[in-house]
C-alpha positions in Angstrom: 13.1 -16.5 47.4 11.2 -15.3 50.9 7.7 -14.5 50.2 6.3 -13.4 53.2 2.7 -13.7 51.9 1.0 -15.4 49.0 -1.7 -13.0 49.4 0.4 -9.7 48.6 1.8 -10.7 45.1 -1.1 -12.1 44.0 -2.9 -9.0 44.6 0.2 -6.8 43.0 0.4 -8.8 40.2 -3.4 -8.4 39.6 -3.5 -4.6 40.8 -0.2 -3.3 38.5 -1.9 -4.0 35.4 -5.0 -2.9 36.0 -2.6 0.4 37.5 -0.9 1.0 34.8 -4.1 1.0 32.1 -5.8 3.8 34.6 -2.9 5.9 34.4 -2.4 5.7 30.5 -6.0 6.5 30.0 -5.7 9.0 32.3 -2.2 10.8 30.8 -4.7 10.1 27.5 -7.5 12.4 28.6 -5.4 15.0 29.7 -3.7 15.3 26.1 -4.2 19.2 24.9 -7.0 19.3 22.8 -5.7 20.4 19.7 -3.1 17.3 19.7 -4.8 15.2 17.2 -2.8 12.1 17.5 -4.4 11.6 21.1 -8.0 13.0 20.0 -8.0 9.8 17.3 -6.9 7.7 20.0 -9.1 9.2 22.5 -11.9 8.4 19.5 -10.2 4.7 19.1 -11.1 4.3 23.1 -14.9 5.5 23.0 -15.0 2.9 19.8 -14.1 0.5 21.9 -16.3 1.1 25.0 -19.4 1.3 22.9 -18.5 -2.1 21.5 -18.4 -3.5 25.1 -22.2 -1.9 25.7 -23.5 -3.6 22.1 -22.8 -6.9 24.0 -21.6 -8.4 20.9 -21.5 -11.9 20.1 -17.9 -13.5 21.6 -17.0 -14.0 17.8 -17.1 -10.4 16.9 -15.5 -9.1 19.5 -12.8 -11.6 18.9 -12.5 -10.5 15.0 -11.7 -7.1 16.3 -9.3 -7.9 18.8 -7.1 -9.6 16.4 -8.1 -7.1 13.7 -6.6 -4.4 15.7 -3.7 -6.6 17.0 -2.6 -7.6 13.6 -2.8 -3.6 12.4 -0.9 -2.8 15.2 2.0 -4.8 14.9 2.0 -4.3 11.1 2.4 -0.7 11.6 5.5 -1.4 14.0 6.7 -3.3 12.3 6.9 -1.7 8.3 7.1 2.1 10.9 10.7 1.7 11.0 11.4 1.6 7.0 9.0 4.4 6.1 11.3 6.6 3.8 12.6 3.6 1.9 10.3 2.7 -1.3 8.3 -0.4 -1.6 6.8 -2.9 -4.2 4.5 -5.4 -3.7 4.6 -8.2 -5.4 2.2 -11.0 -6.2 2.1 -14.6 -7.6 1.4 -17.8 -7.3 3.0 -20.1 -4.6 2.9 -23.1 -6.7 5.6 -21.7 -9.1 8.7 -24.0 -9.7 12.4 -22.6 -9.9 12.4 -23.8 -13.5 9.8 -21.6 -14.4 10.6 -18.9 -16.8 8.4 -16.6 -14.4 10.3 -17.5 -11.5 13.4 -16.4 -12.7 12.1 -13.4 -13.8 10.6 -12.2 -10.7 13.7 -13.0 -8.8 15.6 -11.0 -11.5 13.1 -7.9 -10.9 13.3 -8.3 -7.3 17.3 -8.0 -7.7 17.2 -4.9 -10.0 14.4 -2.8 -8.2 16.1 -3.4 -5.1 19.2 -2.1 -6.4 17.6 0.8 -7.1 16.6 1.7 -3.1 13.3 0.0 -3.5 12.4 -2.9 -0.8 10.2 -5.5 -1.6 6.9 -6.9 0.0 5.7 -10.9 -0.8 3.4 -13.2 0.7 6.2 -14.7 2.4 5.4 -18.1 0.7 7.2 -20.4 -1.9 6.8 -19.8 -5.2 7.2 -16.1 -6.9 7.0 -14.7 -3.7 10.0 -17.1 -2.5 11.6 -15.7 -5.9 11.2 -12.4 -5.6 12.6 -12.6 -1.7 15.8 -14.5 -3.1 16.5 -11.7 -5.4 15.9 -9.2 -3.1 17.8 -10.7 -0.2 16.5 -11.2 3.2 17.7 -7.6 4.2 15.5 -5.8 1.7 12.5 -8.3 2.1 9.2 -8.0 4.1 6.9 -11.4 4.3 3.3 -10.9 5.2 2.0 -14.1 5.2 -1.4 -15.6 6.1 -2.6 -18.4 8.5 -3.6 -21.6 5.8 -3.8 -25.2 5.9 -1.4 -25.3 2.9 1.0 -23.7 0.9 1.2 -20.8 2.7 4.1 -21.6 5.3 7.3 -18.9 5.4 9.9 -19.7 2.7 13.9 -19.9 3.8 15.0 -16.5 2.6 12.3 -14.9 5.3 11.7 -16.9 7.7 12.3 -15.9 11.0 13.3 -12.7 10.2 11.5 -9.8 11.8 10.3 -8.4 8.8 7.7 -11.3 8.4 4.6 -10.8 9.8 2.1 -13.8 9.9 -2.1 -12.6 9.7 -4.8 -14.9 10.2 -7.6 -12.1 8.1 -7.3 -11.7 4.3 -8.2 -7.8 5.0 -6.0 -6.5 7.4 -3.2 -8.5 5.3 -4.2 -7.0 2.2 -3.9 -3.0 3.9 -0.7 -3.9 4.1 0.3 -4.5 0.9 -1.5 -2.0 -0.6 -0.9 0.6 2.4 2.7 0.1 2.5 3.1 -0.1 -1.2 4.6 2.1 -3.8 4.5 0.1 -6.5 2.3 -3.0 -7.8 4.1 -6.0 -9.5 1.7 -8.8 -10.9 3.0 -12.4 -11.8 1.2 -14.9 -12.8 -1.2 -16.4 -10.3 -4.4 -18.8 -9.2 -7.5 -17.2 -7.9 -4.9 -15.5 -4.9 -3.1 -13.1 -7.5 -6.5 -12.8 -9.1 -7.8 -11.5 -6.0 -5.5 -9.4 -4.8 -4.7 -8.1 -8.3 -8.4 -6.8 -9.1 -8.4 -5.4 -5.5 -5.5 -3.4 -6.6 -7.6 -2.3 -9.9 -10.2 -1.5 -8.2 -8.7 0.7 -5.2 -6.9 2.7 -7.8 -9.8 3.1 -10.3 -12.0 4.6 -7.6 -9.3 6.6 -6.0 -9.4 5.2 -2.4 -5.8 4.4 -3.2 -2.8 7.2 -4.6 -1.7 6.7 -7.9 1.1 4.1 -7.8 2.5 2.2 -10.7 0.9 -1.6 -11.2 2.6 -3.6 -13.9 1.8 -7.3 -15.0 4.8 -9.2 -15.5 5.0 -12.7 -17.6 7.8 -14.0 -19.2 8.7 -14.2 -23.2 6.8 -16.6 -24.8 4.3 -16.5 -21.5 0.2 -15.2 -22.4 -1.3 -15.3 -19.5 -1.3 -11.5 -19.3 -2.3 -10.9 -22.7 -5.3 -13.3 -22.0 -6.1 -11.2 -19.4 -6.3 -8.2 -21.2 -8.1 -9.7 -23.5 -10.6 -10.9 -21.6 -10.9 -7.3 -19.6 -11.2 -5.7 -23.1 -14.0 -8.1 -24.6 -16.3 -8.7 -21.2 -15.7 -5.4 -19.5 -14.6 -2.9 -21.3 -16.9 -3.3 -24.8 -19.6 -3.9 -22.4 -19.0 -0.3 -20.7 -18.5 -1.9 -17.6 -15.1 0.3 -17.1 -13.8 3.1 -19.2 -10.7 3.2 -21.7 -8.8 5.5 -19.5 -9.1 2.5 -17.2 -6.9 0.4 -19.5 -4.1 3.1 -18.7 -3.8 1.5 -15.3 -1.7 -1.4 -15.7 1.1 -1.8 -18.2 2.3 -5.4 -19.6 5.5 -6.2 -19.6 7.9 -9.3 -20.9 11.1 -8.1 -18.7 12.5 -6.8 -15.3 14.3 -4.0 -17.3 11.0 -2.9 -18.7 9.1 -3.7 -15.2 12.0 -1.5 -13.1 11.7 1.3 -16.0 8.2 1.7 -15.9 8.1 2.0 -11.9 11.3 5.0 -12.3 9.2 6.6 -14.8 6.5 7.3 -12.6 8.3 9.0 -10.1 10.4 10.5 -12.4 8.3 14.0 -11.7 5.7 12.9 -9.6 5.9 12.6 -5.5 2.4 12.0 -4.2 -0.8 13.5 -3.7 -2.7 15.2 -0.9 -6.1 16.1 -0.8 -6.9 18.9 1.3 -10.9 19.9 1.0 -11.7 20.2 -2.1 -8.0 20.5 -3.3 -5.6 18.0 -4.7 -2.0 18.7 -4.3 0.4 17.2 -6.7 3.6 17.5 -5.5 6.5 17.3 -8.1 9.7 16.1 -7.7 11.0 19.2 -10.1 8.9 21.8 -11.9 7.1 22.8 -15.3 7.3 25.9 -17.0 4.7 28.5 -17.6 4.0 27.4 -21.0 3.8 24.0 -20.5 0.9 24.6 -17.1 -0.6 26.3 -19.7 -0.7 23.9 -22.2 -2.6 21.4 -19.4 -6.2 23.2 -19.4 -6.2 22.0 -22.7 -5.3 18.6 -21.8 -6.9 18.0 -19.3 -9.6 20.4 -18.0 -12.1 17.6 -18.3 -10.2 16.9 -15.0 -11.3 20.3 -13.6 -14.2 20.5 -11.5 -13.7 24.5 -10.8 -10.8 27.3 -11.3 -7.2 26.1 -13.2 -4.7 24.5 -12.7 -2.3 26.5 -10.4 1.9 25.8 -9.9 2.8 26.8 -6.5 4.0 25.9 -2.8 2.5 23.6 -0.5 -0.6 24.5 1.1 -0.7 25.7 4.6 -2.4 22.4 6.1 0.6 20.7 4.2 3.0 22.4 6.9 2.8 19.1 9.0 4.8 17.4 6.3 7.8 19.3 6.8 10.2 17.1 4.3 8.0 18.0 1.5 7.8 21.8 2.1 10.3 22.6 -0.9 8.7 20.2 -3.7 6.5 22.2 -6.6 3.2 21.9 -6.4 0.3 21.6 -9.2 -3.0 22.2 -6.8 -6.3 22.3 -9.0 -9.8 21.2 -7.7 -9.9 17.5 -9.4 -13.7 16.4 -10.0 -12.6 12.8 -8.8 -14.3 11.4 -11.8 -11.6 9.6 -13.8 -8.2 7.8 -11.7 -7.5 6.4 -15.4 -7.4 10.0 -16.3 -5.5 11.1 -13.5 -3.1 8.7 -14.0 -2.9 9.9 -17.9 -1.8 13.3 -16.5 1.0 12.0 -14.2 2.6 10.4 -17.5 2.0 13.3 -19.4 3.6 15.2 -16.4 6.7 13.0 -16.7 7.1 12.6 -20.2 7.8 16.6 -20.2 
């Protein structure tokens, strides 16, 4: 090729980039200022400049740069499969195909993905390589995480673009939780420890929607009902947690139990949406008069103001246009009690 001047490219090559940022920030500043995608991004920018005027040290700034990285390619990547259902499942990577655990979690795998749900693992050996062979390669996700050991992609995932490798426990763990419509526990070391209580905890305290989160051992297996056990003596006869808080998790000794449980729970139920000091409950079908009714005696303890009320979505719910036809139950929840949230959703589909 003729290059009539080393000097020209060079300066091109440096020049486009540097181009092409100016112009997106630009386009970026211009958006209309009611477009709120481009004020939070516009927000995400001036974040960004004030963390180059704190002079951080070179480490933090790093931590953030492959903070947001990871997000961002995480989001791309699960963007695609946003109306399919998901369950995350955790275990231990040290778990052998003889197991009697193994097999189950690649049996649940198999039947929850035959019923539309996809599945999300660490990616690793173990349950998580269990759970990925019963779901197939086509209905798996793999987030895995940057470790000296035992942590490498296993054969069904690997490869594939549905596995994502993170070097940060936290932006890792989003994901499964974000992505998530479902929790399924196996047994596990101090990982599936971990991540399970972090799952307890996001749901007791509401900073996560109500999702079902079942523990799954296999007959003949304790280690769940040691658990419990130990959650019922230490915590919960100590006050540390409430009993409503027990309603949480459910125990169970088989897939068909494990997959029944998670249908049950969205048997009426949809999701939730706060908006101010509302909570909309969107319902896949309705209730009657009598039976709304019958829920102020249930559960106005829930109540921090006014009734429960049966109705359409509320107009800041207008943006979610595929939900506009679902029944709604909107009341003003005191946020006190997720245990006692959950109890309604059962009650809801047990009607």
């Amino acid at each position: 090729m003729n290059v009539p001047s080393k000097l020209q490219p060079t300066r091109q090559r440096s020049m486009r980039p540097k181009d092409e940022v100016l112009q997106q920030i630009s386009a970026l500043l211009d958006a209309p200022e009611d477009d709120l995608h481009a004020a939070l991004m516009k927000e995400l920018l001036a974040c960004l400049l004030k963390l180059h005027d704190s002079r951080l040290d070179l480490l933090d700034v790093k931590i953030v740069n492959r903070a947001v990285k990871e997000l961002r390619h995480a989001f791309s990547v699960f963007r695609d499969y946003r109306d399919r259902y998901k369950v995350s499942i955790f275990g231990s990577a040290r778990t052998l195909p003889d197991d009697p655990n193994y097999q189950l979690a690649h049996r649940f795998a198999q039947a929850i993905v035959q019923e539309g749900f996809m599945v999300i693992t660490g990616g690793a050996d173990g349950i998580m390589r269990a759970a990925q062979e019963g779901a197939g390669r086509e209905h798996s996700f793999g987030v895995n995480i940057m470790l000296p050991f035992e942590q490498g992609p296993n054969t069904t995932i690997a490869d594939d673009p549905k596995l994502i490798t993170f070097k940060y426990f936290f932006t890792r763990k989003l994901m499964f939780q974000k992505e998530a419509n479902a929790i399924a526990l196996f047994p596990g070391g101090f990982g599936t420890h971990d991540e399970g209580f972090e799952i307890l905890t996001l749901a007791q305290t509401g900073k996560s929607d109500p999702q079902p989160i079942v523990c799954l051992q296999a007959p003949g297996c304790d280690y769940w009902n040691d658990w419990k056990a130990f959650i019922t003596k230490q915590l919960l006869e100590r006050n540390l947690i409430n009993e409503e808080d027990l309603t949480l998790f459910t125990i169970v000794h088989s897939a068909e139990e494990a997959v029944t449980h998670i249908l049950r729970f969205y048997r009426r139920y949809h999701s939730i949406r706060y908006v101010g000091r509302q909570l909309a409950m969107r319902l896949q079908t309705s209730i009657s008069a009598e039976q709304l009714a019958c829920l102020e005696q249930q559960f106005g303890d829930l109540l921090a103001g006014g009734r429960f009320e049966l109705r359409g979505p509320l107009e800041e719910e207008m943006d979610e246009p595929a939900l506009r036809n679902l029944p709604r139950l909107v009341f003003h929840f005191n946020r006190r009690s997720a245990g006692r949230l959950r109890q309604l959703i059962d009650h809801l589909n047990k009607l």
